[in-house]
C-alpha positions as CSV (number, residue, x, y, z in Angstrom):
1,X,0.0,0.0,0.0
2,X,1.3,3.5,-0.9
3,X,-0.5,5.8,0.7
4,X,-1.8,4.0,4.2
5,X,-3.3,7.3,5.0
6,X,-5.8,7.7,3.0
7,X,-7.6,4.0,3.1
8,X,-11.4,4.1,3.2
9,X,-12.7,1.3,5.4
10,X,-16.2,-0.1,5.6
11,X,-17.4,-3.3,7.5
12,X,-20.0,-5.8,5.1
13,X,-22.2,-8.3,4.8
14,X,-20.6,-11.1,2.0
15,X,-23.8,-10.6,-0.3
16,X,-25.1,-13.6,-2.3
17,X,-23.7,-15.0,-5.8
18,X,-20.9,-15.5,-8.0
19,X,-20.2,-11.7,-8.2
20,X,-20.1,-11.0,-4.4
21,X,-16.1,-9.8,-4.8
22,X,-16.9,-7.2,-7.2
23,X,-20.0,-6.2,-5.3
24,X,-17.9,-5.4,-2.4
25,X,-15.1,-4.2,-3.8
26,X,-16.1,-2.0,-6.8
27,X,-18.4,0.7,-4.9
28,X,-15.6,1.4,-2.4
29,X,-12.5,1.9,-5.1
30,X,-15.0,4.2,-6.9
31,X,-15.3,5.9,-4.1
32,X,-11.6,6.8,-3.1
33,X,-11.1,7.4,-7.1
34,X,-13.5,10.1,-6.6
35,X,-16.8,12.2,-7.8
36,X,-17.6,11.7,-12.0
37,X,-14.1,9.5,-12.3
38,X,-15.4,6.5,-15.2
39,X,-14.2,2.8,-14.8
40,X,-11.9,1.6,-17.3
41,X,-11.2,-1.4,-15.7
42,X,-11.6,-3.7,-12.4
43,X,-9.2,-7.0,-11.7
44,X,-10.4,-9.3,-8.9
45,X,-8.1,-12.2,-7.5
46,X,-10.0,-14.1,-4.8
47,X,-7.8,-16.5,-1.7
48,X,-10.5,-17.9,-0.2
49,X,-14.0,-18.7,-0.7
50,X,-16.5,-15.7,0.4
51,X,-19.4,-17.2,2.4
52,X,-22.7,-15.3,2.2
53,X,-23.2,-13.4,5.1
54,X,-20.7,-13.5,6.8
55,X,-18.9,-10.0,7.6
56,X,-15.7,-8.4,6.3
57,X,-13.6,-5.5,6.0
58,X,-13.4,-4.2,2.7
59,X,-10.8,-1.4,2.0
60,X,-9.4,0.9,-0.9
61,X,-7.1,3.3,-1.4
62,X,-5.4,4.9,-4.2
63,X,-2.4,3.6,-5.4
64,X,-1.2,6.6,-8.1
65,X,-2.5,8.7,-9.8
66,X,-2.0,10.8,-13.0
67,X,-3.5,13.6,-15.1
68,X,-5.8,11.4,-16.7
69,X,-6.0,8.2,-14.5
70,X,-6.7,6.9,-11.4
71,X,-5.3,3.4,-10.2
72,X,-6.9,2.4,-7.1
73,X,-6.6,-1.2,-4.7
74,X,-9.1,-2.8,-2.4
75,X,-8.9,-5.9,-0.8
76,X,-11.7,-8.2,1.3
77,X,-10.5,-9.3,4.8
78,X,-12.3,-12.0,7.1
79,X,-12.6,-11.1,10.6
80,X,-9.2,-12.6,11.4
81,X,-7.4,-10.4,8.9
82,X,-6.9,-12.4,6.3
83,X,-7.0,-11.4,2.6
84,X,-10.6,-13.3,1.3
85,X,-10.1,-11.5,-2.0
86,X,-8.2,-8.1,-3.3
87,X,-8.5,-6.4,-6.6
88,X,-7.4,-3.5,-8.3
89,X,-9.1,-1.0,-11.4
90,X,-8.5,1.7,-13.1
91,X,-10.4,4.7,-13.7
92,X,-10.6,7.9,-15.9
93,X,-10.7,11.4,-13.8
94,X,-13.7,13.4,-14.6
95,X,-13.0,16.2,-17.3
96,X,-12.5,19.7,-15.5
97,X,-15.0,21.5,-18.6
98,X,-12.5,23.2,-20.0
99,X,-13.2,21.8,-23.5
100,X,-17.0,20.9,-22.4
101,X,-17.2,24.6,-21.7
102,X,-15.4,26.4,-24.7
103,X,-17.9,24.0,-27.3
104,X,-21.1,25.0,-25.3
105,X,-20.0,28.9,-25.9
């Protein structure tokens, strides 16, 4: 982790199906990448089986950043700490209008 600061944290339920890990994991990178930032892509590597409803720790935090992109990490932990699944995407930043603006003048 680069930046052990800034990790966003949230306790969950382990929801049911195949796409639990993505469920978990996606809303909270999307968050730290920020307001309006666009997914371009989402990697998920699971270590153990997630078991519906049982309850986890899942956390993100941006790993760099540059003009254009955002590359953000989460991972799933049982209550012992262990790593259930981790993952990692990729996402555009919003545009800042300047070219939206100047073609709506």
């Amino acid at each position: 982790m680069s930046n052990t600061s800034n990790i966003l944290r949230c306790d969950a339920a382990v929801p049911s199906g195949e796409a639990a890990g993505a469920i978990l994991l996606q809303p909270l990178l999307a968050q730290v990448a920020g307001d309006g930032s666009l997914p371009v892509s989402l990697a998920l590597d699971f270590s153990a089986a997630l078991i519906e409803g049982h309850t986890v720790q899942v956390e993100a935090w941006i790993d760099r950043a540059t003009r254009s992109l955002i590359f953000a990490h989460g991972r799933v932990l049982g209550v012992s700490g262990d790593i259930l699944a981790s993952g990692s995407a990729v996402f555009r930043r919003a545009a800042t209008g300047s070219l939206t603006s100047e073609r709506q003048s």
